[in-house]
N, C-alpha and C positions, 0 to 999 in steps of 0.2 A: 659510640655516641655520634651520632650524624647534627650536622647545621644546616639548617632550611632557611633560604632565607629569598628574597628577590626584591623588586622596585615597586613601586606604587603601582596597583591597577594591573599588575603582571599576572596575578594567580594565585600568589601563595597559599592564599587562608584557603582558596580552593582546595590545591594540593593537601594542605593540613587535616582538611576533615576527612579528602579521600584516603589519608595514612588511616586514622582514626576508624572510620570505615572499616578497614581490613584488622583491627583490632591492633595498628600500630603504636605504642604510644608516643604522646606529643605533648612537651613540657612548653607550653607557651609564656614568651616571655611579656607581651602584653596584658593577660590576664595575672600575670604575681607581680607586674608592677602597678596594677592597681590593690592587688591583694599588701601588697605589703607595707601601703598607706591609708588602709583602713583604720580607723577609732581606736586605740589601744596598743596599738605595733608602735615599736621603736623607731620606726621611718616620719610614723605621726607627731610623735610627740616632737622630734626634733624640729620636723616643720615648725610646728604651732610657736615653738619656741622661737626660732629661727624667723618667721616673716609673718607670728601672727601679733606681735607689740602692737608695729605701726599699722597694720594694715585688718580688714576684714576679711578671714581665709574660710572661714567654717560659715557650710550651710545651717539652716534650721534644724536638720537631722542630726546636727553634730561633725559630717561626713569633710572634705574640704571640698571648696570652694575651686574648681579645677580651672573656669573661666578667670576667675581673679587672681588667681594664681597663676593662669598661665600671662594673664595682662604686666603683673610687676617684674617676671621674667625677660617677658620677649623683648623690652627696652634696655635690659640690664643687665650685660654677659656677667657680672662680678655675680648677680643673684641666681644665675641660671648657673653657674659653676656651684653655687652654694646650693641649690639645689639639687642639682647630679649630681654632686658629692653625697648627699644624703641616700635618693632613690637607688645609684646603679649600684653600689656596696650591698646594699638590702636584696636588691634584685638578683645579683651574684648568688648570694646565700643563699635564696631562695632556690636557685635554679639548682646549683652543685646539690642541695638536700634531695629536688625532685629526681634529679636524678641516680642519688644513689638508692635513693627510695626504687627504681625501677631495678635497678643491681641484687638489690636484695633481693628481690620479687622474683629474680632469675628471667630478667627480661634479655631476648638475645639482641635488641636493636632501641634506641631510645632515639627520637627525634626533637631538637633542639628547635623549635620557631621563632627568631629572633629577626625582626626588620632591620635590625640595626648591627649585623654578625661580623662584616666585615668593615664595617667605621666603629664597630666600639672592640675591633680587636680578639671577641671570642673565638673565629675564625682558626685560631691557633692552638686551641686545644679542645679541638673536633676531631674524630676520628677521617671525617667523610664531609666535605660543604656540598650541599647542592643547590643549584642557583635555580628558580624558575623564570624564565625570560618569553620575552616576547620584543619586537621589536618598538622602539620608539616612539614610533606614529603610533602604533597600535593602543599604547599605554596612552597614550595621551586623547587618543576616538573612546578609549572605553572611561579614563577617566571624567571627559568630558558628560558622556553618557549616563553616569553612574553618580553623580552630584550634582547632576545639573549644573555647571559650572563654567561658565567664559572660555575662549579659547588661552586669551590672556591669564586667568587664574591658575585654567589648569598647567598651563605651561609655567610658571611661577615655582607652583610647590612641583613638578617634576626637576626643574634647576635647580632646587634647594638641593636634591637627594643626588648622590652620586649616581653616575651613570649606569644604567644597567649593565652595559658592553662591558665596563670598568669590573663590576660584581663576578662576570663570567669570567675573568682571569682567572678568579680567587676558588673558581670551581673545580672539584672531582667531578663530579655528574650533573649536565645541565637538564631542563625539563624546557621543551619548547612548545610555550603555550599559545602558539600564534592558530593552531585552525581551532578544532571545535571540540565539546566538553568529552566526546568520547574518545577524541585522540589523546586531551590531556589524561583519561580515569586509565588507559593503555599503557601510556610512558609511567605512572604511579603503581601498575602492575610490576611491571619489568622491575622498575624499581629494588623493591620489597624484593623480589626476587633476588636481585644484584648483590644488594645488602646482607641478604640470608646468605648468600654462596661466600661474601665477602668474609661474613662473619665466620663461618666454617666452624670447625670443629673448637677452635680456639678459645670461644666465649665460653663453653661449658670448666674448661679447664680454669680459665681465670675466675668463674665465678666460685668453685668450687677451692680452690687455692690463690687468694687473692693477690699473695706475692707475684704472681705470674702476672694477672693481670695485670699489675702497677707498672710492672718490669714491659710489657707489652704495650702500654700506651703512654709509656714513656719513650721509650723507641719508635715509633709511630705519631710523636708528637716533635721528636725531634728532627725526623727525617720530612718532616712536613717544614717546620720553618727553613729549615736550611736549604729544602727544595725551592722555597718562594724568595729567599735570598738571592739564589743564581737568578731567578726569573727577573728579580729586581735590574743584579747585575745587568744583567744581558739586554735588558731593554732601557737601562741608562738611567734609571728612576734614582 
């Protein structure tokens, strides 16, 4: 299980469709956190319950209300807690099922796309993080470009997000998206490659005896925290 993850304006969703492309699959966590507050799902109803008394959350379709929802939020970390309590528990679920869904399937590589991998912690029970980076200025010329959007604004929601440079600690394998699309669709070649050699012979056996695999990324999950432990140590964090 690999985590894809980078900054604003960096590439990801690039990278994402170039996995796809090559027939990789990519369990996107933006698309099952909208999936899993659709009309009928238990993420919903808690909503409606939870912030639809006092306020107006549902559109005409029934759907919510994501603007006015995100308005009684953004002033109100107690409702925004009450709200990620609800969403990211859902979202978990959702992802661990996608993913074992590709397990079954006898898939040798699953790709995890989550913007938010290494501030909401999943980072830790990944096989493999890979960071797509590009430098700072850079993020900020293509964001500005790509929203049309102030220098001020864009610069605004880059400081909200943790820093990219911060991101590339927390990597195995970085993807440097600073020249042009066909240096990036190269490094996503390699890639895949990497990941297939990484994975070796060992996926078939876990898939086939799953004790193994348990046992194998439990070991792999361990020696991953503990490695980020000393890194902590060592740089005084």
């Amino acid at each position: 299980v690999v985590g894809l993850t980078g900054g604003i304006a960096t590439g990801k969703s690039t990278v994402s469709t170039l996995l796809k492309a090559q027939g990789i699959p990519v369990v996107d966590a933006d698309i099952i956190a909208r999936e899993v507050v659709e009309p009928g799902t238990p993420a919903f109803k808690k909503i409606v319950k939870v912030f639809g008394e006092e306020n107006t959350i549902l559109l005409e379709d029934g759907t919510l209300d994501r603007k006015k929802l995100g308005s009684i939020i953004f002033t109100d970390p107690s409702k925004r807690k009450q709200l990620n309590g609800i969403v990211h528990p859902a979202v978990r679920r959702a992802m661990f099922f996608a993913v074992l869904k590709n397990w079954v399937r006898g898939e040798r590589i699953c790709v995890l796309d989550v913007p938010l991998l290494i501030e909401g912690g999943l980072w830790r029970f990944v096989g493999e993080v890979v960071v797509v980076f590009c430098p700072t200025e850079t993020q900020l010329s293509r964001l500005i470009s790509r929203d049309n959007s102030s220098e001020t604004d864009a610069s605004s929601r880059l400081n909200s997000q943790m820093p990219i440079t911060e991101k590339v600690s927390y990597a195995n394998i970085v993807l440097d998206n600073s020249s042009t699309r066909e240096e990036l669709e190269s490094q996503v070649s390699e890639l895949i490659t990497l990941l297939e050699k990484k994975a070796g012979w060992l996926w078939r056996l876990s898939w086939l005896i799953p004790p193994v695999g348990f046992v194998s990324a439990l070991i792999t999950l361990l020696w991953r925290n503990t490695r980020r432990s000393k890194m902590k140590v060592k740089r005084g964090d």
